[in-house]
Residue frames as qw, qx, qy, qz and C-alpha x, y, z in Angstrom:
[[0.045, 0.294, 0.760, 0.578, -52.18, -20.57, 39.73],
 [0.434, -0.087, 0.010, -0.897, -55.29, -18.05, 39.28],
 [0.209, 0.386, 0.889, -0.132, -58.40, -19.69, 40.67],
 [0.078, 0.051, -0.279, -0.956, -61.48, -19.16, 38.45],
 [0.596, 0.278, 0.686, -0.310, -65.12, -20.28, 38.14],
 [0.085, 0.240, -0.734, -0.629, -65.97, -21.46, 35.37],
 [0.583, 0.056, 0.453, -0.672, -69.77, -22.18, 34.76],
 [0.645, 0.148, 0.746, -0.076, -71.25, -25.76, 34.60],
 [0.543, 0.749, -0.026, -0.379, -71.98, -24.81, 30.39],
 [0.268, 0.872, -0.409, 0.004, -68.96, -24.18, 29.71],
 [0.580, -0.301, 0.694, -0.301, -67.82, -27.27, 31.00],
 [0.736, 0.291, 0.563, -0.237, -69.89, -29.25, 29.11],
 [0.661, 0.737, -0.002, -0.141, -69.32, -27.28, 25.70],
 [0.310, -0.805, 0.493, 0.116, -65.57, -27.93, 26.36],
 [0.623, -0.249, 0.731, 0.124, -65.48, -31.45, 25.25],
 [0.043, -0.204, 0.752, 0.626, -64.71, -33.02, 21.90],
 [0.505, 0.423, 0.181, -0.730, -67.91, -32.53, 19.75],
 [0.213, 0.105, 0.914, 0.328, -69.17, -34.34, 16.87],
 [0.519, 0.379, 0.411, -0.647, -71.75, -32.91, 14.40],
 [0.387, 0.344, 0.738, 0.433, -73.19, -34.62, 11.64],
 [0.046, -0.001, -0.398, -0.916, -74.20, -32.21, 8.28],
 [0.357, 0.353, 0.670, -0.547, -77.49, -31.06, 8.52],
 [0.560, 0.531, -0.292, -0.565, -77.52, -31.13, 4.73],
 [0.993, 0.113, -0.034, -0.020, -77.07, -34.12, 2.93],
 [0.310, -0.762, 0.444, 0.356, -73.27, -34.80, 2.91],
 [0.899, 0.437, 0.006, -0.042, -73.30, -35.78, -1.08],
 [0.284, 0.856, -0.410, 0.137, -69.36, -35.11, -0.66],
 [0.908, -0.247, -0.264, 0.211, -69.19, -37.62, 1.91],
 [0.473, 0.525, -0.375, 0.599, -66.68, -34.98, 3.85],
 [0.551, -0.806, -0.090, 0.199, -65.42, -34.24, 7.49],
 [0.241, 0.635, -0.359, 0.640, -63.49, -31.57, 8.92],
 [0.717, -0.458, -0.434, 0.297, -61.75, -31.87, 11.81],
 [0.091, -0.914, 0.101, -0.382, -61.24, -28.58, 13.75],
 [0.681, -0.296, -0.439, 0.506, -58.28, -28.22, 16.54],
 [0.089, -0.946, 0.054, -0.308, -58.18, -24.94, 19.13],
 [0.053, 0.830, -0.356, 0.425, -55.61, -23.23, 21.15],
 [0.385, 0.136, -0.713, 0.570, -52.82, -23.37, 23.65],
 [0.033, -0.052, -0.602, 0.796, -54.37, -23.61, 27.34],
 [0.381, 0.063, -0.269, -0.882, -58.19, -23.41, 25.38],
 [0.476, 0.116, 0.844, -0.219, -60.92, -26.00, 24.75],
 [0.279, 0.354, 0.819, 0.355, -63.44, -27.61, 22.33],
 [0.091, -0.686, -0.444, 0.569, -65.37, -24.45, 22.95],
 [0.264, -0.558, 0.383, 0.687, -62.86, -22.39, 20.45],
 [0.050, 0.012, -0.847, -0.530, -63.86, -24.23, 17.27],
 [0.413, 0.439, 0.785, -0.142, -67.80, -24.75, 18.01],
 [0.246, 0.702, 0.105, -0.660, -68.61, -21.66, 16.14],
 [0.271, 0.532, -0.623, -0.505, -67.02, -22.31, 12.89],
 [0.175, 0.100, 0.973, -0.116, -68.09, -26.12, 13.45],
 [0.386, 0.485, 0.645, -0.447, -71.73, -24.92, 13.06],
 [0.486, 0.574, -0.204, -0.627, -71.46, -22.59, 10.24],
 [0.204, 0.333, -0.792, -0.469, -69.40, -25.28, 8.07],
 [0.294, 0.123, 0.909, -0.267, -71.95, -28.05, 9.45],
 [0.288, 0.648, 0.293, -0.642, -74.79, -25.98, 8.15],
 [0.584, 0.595, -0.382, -0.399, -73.36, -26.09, 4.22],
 [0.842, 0.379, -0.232, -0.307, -73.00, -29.36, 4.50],
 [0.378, 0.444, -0.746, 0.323, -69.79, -31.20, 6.24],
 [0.840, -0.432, -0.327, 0.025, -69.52, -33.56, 9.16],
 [0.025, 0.774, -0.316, 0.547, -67.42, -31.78, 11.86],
 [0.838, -0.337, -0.372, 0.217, -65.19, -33.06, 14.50],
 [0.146, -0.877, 0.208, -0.408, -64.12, -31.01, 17.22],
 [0.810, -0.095, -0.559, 0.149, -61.26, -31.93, 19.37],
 [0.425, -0.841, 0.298, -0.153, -60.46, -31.11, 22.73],
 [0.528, 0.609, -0.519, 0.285, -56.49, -31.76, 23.23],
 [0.706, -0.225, -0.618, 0.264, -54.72, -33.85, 25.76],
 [0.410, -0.107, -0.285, 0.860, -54.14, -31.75, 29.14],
 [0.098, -0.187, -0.368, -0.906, -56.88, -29.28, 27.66],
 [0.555, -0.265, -0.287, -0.735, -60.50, -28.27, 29.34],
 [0.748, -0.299, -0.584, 0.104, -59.91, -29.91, 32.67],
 [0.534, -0.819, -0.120, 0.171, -57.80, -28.33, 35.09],
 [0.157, 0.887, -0.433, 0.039, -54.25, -25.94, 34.62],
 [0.564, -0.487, 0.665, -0.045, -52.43, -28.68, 36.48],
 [0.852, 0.260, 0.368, -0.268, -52.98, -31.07, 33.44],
 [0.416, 0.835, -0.359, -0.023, -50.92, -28.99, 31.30],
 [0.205, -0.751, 0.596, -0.197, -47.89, -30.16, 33.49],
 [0.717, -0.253, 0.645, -0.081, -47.91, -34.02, 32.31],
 [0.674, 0.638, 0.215, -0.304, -48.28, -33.95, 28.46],
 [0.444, -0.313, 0.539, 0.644, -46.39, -34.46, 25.82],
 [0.227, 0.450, -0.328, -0.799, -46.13, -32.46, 22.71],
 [0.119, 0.121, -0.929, -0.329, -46.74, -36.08, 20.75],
 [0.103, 0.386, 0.798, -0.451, -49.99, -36.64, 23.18],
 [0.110, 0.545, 0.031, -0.831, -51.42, -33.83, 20.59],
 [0.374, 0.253, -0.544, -0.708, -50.62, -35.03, 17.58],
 [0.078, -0.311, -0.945, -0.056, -52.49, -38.66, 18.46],
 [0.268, 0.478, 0.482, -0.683, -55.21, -36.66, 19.58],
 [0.490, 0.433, -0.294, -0.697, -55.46, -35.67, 15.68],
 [0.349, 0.369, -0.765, -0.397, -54.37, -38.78, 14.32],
 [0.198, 0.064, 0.954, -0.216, -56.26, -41.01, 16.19],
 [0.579, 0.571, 0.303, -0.496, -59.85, -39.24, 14.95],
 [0.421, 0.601, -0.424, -0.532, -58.15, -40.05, 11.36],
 [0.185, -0.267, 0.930, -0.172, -58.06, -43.24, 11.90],
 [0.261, 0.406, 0.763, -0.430, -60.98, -43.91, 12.99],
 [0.522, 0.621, 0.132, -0.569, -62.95, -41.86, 10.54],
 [0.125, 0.442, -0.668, -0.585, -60.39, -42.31, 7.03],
 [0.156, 0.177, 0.929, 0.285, -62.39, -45.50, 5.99],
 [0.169, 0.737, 0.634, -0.159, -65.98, -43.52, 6.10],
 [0.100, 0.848, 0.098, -0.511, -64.91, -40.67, 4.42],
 [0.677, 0.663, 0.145, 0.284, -64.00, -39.65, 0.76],
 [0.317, 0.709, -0.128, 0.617, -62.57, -36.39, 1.64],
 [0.636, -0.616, -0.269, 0.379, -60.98, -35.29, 5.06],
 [0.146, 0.822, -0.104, 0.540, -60.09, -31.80, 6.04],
 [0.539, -0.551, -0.360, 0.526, -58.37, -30.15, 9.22],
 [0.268, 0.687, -0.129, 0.663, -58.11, -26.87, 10.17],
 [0.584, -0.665, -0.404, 0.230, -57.44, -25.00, 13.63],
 [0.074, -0.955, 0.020, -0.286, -56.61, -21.96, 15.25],
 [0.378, -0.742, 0.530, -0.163, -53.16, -20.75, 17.20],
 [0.578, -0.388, 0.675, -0.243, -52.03, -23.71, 18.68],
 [0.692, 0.403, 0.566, -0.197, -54.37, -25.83, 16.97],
 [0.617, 0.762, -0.070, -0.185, -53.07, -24.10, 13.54],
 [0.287, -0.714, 0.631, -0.091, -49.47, -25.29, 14.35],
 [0.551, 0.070, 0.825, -0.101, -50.69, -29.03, 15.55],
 [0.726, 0.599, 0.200, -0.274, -52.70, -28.87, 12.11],
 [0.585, 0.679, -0.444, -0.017, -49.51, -28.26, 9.60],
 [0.043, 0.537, -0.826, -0.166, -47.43, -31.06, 11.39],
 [0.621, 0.069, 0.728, -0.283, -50.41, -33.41, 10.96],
 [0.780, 0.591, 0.099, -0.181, -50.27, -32.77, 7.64],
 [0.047, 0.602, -0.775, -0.186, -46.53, -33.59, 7.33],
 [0.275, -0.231, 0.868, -0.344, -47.69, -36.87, 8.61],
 [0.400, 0.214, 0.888, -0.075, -50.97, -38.08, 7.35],
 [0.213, 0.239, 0.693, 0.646, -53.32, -37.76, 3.99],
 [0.204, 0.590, 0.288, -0.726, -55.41, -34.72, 4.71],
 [0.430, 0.702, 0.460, 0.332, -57.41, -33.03, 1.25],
 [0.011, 0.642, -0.044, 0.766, -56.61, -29.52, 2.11],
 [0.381, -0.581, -0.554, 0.458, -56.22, -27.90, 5.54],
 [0.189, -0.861, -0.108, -0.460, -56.78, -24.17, 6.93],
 [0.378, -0.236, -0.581, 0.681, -54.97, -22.21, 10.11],
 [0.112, -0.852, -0.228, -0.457, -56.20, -19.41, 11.65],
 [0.419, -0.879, 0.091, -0.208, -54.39, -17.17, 13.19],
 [0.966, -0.028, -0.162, 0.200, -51.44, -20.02, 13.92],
 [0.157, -0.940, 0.227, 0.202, -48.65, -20.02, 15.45],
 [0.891, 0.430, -0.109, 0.102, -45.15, -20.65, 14.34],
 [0.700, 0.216, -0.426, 0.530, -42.86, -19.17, 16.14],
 [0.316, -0.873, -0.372, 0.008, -41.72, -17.77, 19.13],
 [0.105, 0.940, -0.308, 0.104, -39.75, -14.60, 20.11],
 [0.703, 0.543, -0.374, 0.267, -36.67, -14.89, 20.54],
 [0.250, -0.414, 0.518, -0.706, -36.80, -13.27, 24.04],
 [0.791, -0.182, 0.113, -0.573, -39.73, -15.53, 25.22],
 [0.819, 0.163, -0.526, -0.164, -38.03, -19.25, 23.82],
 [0.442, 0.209, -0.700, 0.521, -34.85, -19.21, 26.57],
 [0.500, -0.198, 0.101, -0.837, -37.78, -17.78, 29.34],
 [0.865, 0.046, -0.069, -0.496, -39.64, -20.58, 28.40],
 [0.680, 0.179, -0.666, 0.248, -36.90, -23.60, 28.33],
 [0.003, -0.378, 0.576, -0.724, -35.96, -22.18, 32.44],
 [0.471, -0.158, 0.359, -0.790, -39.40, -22.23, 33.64],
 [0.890, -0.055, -0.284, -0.353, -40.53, -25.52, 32.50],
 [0.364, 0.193, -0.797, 0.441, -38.02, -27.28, 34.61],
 [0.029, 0.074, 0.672, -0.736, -40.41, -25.80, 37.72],
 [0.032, -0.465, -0.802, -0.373, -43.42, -26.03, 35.99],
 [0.082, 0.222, 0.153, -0.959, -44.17, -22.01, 36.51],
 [0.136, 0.659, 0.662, 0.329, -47.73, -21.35, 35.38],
 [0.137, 0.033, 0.094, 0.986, -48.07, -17.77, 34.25],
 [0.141, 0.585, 0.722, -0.341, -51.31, -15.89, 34.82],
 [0.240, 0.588, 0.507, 0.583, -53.63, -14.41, 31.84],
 [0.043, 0.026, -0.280, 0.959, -54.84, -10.94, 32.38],
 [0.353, 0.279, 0.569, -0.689, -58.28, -10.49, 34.47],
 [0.445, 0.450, 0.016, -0.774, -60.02, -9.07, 31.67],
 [0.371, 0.341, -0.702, -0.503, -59.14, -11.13, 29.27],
 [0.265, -0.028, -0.944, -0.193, -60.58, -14.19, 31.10],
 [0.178, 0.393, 0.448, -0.783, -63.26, -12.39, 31.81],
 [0.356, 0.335, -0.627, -0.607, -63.58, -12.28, 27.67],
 [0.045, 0.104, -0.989, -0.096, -63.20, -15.61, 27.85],
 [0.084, 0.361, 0.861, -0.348, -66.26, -16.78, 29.98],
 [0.271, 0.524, 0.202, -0.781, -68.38, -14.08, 28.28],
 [0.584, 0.416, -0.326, -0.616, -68.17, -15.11, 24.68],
 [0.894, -0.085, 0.237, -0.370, -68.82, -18.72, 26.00],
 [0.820, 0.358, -0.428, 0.128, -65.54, -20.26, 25.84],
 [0.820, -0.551, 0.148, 0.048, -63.44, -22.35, 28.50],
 [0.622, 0.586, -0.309, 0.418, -60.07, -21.46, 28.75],
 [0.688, -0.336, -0.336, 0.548, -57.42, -21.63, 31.77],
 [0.114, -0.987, -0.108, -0.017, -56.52, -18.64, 33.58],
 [0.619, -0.608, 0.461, 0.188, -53.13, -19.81, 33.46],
 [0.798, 0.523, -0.268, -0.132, -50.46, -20.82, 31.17],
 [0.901, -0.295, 0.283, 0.149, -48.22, -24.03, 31.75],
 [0.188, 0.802, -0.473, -0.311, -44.74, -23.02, 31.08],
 [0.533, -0.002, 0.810, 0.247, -43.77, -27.52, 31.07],
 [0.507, 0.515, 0.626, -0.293, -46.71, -27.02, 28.22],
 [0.391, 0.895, -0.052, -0.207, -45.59, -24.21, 26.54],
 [0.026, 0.714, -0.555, -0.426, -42.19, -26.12, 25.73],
 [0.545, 0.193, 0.786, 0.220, -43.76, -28.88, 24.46],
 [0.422, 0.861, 0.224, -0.175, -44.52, -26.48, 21.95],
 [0.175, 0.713, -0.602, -0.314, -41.17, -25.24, 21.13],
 [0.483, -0.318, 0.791, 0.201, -40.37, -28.69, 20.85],
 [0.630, 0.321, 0.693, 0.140, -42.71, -29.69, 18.41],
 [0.451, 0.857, -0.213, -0.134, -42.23, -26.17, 16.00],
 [0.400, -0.524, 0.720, 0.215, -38.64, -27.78, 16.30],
 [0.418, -0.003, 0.906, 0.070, -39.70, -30.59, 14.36],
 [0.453, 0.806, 0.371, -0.088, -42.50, -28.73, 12.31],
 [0.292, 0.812, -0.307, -0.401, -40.02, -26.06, 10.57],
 [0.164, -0.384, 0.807, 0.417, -37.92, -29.53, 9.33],
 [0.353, 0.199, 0.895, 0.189, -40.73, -31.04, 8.13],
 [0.389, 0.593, 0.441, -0.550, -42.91, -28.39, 6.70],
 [0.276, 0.574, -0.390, -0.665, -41.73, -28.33, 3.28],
 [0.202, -0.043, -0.843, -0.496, -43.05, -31.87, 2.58],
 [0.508, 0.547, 0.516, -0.419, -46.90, -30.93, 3.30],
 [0.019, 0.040, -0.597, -0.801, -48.19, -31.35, -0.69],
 [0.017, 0.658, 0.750, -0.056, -51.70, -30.54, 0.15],
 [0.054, -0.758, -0.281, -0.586, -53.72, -27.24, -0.89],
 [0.410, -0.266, -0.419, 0.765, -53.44, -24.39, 2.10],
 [0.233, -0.769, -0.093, -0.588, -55.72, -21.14, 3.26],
 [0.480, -0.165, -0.454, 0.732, -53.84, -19.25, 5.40],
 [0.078, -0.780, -0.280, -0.554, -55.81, -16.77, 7.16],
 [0.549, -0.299, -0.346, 0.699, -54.39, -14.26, 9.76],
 [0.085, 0.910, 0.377, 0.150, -55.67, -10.88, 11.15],
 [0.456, 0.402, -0.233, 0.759, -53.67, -7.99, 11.06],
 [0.186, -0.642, 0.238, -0.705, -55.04, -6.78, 14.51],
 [0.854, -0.192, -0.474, -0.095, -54.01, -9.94, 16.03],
 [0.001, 0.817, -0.420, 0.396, -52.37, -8.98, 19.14],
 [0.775, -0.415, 0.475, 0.023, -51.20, -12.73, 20.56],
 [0.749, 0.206, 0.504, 0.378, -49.75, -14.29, 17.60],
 [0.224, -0.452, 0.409, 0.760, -47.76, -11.97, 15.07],
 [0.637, 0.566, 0.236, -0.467, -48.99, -11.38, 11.65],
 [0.166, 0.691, -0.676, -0.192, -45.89, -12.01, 10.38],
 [0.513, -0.010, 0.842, -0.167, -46.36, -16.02, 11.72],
 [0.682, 0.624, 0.364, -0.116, -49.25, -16.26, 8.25],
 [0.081, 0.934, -0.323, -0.134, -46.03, -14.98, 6.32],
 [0.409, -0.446, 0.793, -0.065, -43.68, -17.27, 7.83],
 [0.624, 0.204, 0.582, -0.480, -45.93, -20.08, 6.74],
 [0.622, 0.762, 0.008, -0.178, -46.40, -19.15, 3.31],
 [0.422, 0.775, -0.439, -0.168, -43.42, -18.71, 2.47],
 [0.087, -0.330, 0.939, 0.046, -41.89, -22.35, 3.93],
 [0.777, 0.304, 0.523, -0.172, -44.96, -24.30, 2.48],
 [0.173, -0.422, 0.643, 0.615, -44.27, -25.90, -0.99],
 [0.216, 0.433, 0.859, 0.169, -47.59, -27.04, -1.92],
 [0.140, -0.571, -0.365, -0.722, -50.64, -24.88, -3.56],
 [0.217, -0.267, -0.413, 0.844, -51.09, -21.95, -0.85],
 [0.120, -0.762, -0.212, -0.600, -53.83, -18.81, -0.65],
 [0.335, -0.187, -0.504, 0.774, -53.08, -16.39, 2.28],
 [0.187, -0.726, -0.559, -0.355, -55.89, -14.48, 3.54],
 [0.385, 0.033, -0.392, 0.835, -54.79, -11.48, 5.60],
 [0.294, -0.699, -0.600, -0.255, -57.87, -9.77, 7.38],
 [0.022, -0.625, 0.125, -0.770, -58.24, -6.07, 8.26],
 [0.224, -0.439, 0.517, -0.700, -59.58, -6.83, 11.60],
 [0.894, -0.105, -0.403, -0.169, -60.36, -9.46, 14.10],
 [0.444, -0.754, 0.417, -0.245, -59.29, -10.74, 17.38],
 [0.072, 0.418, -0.891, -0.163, -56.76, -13.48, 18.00],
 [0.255, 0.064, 0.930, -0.257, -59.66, -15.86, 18.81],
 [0.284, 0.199, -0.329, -0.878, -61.25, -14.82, 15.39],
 [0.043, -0.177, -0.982, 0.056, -64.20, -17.93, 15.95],
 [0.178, -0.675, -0.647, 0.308, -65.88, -16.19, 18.42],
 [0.076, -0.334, -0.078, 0.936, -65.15, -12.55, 17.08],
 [0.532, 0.611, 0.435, -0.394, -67.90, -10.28, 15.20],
 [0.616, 0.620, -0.116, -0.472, -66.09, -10.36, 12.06],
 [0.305, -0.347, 0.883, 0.079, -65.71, -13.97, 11.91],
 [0.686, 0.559, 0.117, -0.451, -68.25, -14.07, 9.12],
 [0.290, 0.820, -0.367, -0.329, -65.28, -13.30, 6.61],
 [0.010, -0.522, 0.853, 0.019, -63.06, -15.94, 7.51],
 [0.618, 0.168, 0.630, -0.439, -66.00, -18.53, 7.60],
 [0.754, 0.560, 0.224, -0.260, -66.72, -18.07, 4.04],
 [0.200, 0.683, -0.696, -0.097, -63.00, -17.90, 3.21],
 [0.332, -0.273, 0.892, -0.141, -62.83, -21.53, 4.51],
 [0.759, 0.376, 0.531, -0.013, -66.12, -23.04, 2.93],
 [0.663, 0.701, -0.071, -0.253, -65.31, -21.78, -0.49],
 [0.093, 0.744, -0.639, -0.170, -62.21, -23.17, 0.01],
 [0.422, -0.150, 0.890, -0.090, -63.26, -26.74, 0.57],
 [0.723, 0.566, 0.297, -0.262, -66.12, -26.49, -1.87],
 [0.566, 0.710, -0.357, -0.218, -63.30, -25.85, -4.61],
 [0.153, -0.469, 0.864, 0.102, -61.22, -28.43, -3.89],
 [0.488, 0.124, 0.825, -0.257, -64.06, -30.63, -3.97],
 [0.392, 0.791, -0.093, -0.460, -64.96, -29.26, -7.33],
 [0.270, 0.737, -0.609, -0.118, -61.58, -29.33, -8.75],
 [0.365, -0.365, 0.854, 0.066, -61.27, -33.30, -7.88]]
């Protein structure tokens, strides 16, 4: 495994967050945000603030295995995720009217089988995945047997630590099939989410197909908008034209909230 440094901040901003609306919250709503494979709480603050800012209570989560050490990956279970969501629903569902979720990659995945599963208002992915190649799946079964951890490229977590987000230099192949396992289980169950959907996915996403916001669409059976965005990196949070997709998301909760 790549050794990396990772400064004392970044650390800190890593962990599950909590911000209360710095408007009133006359909606009485929270969103709960979820980020990436191998990522951290870090991933989601950005969008956290804006949505905080018009008004929502915002819960950021940091995932089991996630924003500690690579080696963490390599004990988890795919299921250890979804409690991660479903416990904060718990816990919150009696103080809230409305309850959202959305989340990037990973986090957009873990989002649509939490909504197989429990009474969201409306959720959001970004970016999400959904499947994987075809080359990459049998790859991935082999190497989790030895728990192989692949290394990211230099630069990229070099990105990372620049636009103030903690992420591993490493990916946990044990990790990465608790993923296949649970799309396993997400493509049978995705056709009873019956909650509203904004799918948004750039088309110069260069981890995660564009084709994955596609996918999506077309095996959801509930009211859907897809939002396909000229440009934007895969970690469209922290990119500079993560404006777009910001306001694509509030206007999308404001109308539900509207429309009840």
């Amino acid at each position: 495994m790549q050794e990396t440094i990772i400064p004392d901040k970044l650390k800190e901003l890593a962990k599950p967050y909590f911000f209360k609306a710095e408007k009133m919250n006359e909606t009485n709503t929270l969103v709960i945000l979820v980020h990436g494979f191998g990522a951290s709480a870090t991933e989601t603050r950005p969008l956290g603030k804006y949505l905080c800012k018009n008004g929502y209570d915002i819960y950021g989560i940091l995932l089991t295995g996630h924003g500690t050490d690579p080696k963490d990956m390599d004990s988890i279970s795919w299921m250890d995720w979804y409690e991660n969501i479903a416990n904060i629903y718990d816990e919150c569902a009696k103080n809230y009217k409305n309850i959202y979720i959305g989340g990037i990659s990973l986090g957009g995945a873990l989002t649509l089988y939490a909504c197989t599963k429990l009474k969201f208002t409306g959720f959001f992915t970004i970016n999400s995945l959904y499947r994987f190649s075809r080359k990459l799946t049998p790859l991935i079964w082999l190497l989790h047997f030895f728990k192989i951890h692949r290394p990211r490229n230099i630069d990229r977590i070099k990105w990372y630590v620049e636009n103030d987000l903690f992420a591993y230099p490493d990916d946990s192949t044990y990790a990465a099939y608790q993923i296949l396992k649970m799309l396993n289980v997400l493509h049978r169950r995705v056709n009873q989410i019956d909650i509203p959907a904004l799918i948004i996915h750039s088309k110069e996403d260069k981890t995660i197909t564009p084709k994955s916001a596609e996918w999506i669409y077309e095996d959801l059976k509930s009211e859907k908008e897809l939002v396909q965005l000229q440009s934007g990196d895969h970690i469209l949070t922290v990119d500079e034209n993560r404006e777009e997709a910001f306001k694509k998301i509030e206007q999308f909760i404001k109308k539900l909230i509207i429309s009840k």
